[in-house]
Structure formats: structure tokens, C-alpha cells
N, C-alpha and C positions, 0 to 999 in steps of 0.2 A: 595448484591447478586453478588457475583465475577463471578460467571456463566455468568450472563447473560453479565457483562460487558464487560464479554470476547469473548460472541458473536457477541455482537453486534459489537465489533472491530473488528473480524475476519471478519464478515460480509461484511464490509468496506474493508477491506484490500482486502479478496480476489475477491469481487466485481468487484474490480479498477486491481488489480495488484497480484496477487498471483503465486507462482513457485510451484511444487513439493517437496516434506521433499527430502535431500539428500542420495546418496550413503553409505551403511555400510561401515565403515572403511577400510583400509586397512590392514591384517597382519600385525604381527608385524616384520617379516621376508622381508618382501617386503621395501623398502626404503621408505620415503613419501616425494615429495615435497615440498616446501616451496611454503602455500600458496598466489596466486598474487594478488597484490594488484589495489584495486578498482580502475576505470579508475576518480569515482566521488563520492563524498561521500558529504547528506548535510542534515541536517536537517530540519523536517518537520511537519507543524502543520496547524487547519485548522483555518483561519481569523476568527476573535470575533465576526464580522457580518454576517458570511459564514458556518453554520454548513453542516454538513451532511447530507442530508437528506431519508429520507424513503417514499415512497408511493407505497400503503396505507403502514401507520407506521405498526412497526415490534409486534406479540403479540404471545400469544403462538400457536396460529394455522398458520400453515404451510401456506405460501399462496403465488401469483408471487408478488416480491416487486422489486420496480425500484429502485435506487440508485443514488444520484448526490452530487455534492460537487466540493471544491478547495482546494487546500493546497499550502501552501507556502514555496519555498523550500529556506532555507537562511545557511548562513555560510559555503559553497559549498566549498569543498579543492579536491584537485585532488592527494590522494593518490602517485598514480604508475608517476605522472609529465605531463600526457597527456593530461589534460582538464582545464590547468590553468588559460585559460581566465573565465568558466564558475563561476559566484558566486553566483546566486539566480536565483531562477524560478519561476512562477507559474500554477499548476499542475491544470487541470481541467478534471473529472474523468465523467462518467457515466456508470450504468450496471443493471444488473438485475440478480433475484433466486431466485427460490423455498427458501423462508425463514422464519424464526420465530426467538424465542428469544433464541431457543435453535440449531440453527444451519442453515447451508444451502446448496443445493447442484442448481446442472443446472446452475451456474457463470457464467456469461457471461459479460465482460466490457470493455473498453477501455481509454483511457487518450492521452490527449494531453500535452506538457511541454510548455511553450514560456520561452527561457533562457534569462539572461539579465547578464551583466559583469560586470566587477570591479566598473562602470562608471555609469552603472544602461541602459545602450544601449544595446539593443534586441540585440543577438546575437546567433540565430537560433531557431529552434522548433524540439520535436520528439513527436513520434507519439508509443503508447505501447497498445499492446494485451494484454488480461491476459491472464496467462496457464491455471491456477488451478479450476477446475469444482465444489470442493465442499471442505468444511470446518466441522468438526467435532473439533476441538480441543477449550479447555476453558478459558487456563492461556492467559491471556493478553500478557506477555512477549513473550507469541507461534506466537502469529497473524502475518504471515508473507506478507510481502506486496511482488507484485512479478511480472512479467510478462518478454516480451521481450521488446525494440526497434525496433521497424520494419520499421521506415522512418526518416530519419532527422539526427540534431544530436544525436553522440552514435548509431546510428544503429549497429544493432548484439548484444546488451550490455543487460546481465539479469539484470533483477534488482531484488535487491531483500530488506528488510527490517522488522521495528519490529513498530509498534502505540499501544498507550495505551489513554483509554478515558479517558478526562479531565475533563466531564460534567457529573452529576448522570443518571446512566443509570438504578437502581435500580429499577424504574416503568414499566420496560419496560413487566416483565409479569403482571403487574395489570391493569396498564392504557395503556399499549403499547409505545410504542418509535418512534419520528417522526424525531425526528433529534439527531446529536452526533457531540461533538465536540471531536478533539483525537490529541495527537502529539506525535513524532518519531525519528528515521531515517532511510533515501533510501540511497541504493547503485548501482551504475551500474560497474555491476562485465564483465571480457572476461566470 
């Protein structure tokens, strides 16, 4: 059921972190910039003992579900040269929506980061809103993770990204879905 599996990531994604789909193109008349490169880039997935969770789990009736989880941010490279100390994190998310197995709207979450460096020595926290209010789309590769920085390290920085589920999500319109495990990558873009 790729439907659903791509719900229920979006779900997740836009829960925690979601941005707006981008601007139309530019003319081809018009010059384009050379797009800038990410202040942070790292991969992300959620621990073996750490799924995702759903309450009440996700089914086909529309209903409020809360959202929680971690993810682990490791192999962290700093693109653009501005975030070189940063190389792993861990992302701890919470949110809520109007959801089901087939979509969801009313988003509303938050996440914390604790960053940790080369050495594995804490080396700050940020703090990220989500934007995105509601999620319709189904491909897995769509599910975009997203939000701003609003405190800490990277403040001002969108973040933006892509998760696909690791664990069978296939039940989730028969029996429903209580947890997900998913992995990725996040960026924090100017």
C-alpha cells in the first residue's frame, strides 16, 4: 500500500518539520542564480528502540492524533563551510493533526536538536517550528520535512528535507498504525 506508506511519512514529516512546495520557476529569459549551498546537511533516521509514534494510532477515520519520536542526525558536513564543527545530533520532535491514513491537515509541531561535534561534546541546541498546516501528497520521495530555526544554533535557517518508511506500514488502513520507523536527509538551507 504505497499510499498509505507515504502518508504516514508525510505525516511525520510534516508533523515535526514541514516548509511550503517552492516558487515556479523562473523565465528562461530572466538569469537564475546559482543555487546556495546548505549551511548543514546530515542524515537522518529514527533509533531501532525509538519509533515514531501515533496516539490514538493513525486508521482511516480522520481523527486529532499526537505525534512523538527522535531521530538521529549523523554524518552532518557543512556544505557552504559554516557549520564545521557540527557532526551529529539528536532531533526530538512532538505535534499534532487532524489525521488518518490518508492525509492530514491542522499541523502543528515543534522539535528540539542537541548538537554534538567531532568529539561527540554537546555543542549547542536549536529549537524549530513547523510551517506546513497540512499535507495531501503520497510518493514517499515528496514527504518533505521542513520548518524554520527560531532559537539556538542556525537560527533563521529553513530546513528543509525528504524520509521514507523503513518499517511496514501496510496495516495501517486495516489495523491502524501506532508507530513508524523512517530515514532520510535534513538540510538547513539561508
Amino acid at each position: 500500500m504505497r499510499r498509505t506508506a507515504s502518508v504516514a511519512t508525510s505525516l511525520v514529516a510534516t508533523a515535526v518539520l514541514t516548509t511550503p512546495a517552492g516558487a515556479a520557476p523562473a523565465p528562461t529569459r530572466t538569469p537564475v542564480a546559482a543555487p546556495r549551498a546548505a549551511a548543514l546537511a546530515c542524515r537522518a533516521a529514527t533509533p531501532a528502540d525509538r519509533p515514531v509514534t501515533f496516539s490514538p494510532k493513525l486508521t482511516l477515520r480522520p481523527r486529532h492524533v499526537n505525534i512523538t519520536g527522535t531521530l538521529k542526525l549523523t554524518a552532518c558536513t557543512s556544505p557552504n563551510g559554516s557549520q564545521q564543527r557540527l557532526r551529529s545530533a539528536t532531533l526530538t520532535m512532538k505535534g499534532s493533526g487532524q489525521a488518518s491514513c490518508s492525509g492530514a491537515s491542522n499541523i502543528t509541531g515543534t522539535a528540539t536538536i542537541t548538537w554534538r561535534d567531532g568529539a561527540g561534546h554537546r555543542a549547542g541546541t536549536s529549537a524549530i517550528t513547523s510551517t506546513r498546516r497540512s499535507i495531501s501528497g503520497y510518493n514517499p520521495g515528496d514527504a518533505l520535512l521542513g520548518g524554520t530555526v527560531t532559537h539556538g544554533v542556525l537560527t533563521g535557517r529553513r530546513v528543509v528535507g525528504s524520509a521514507t518508511p523503513t518499517s511496514d506500514v501496510t496495516s495501517c488502513a486495516t489495523r491502524g498504525l501506532a508507530t513508524l520507523h523512517a530515514a532520510g536527509k535534513i538540510k538547513f538551507m539561508r
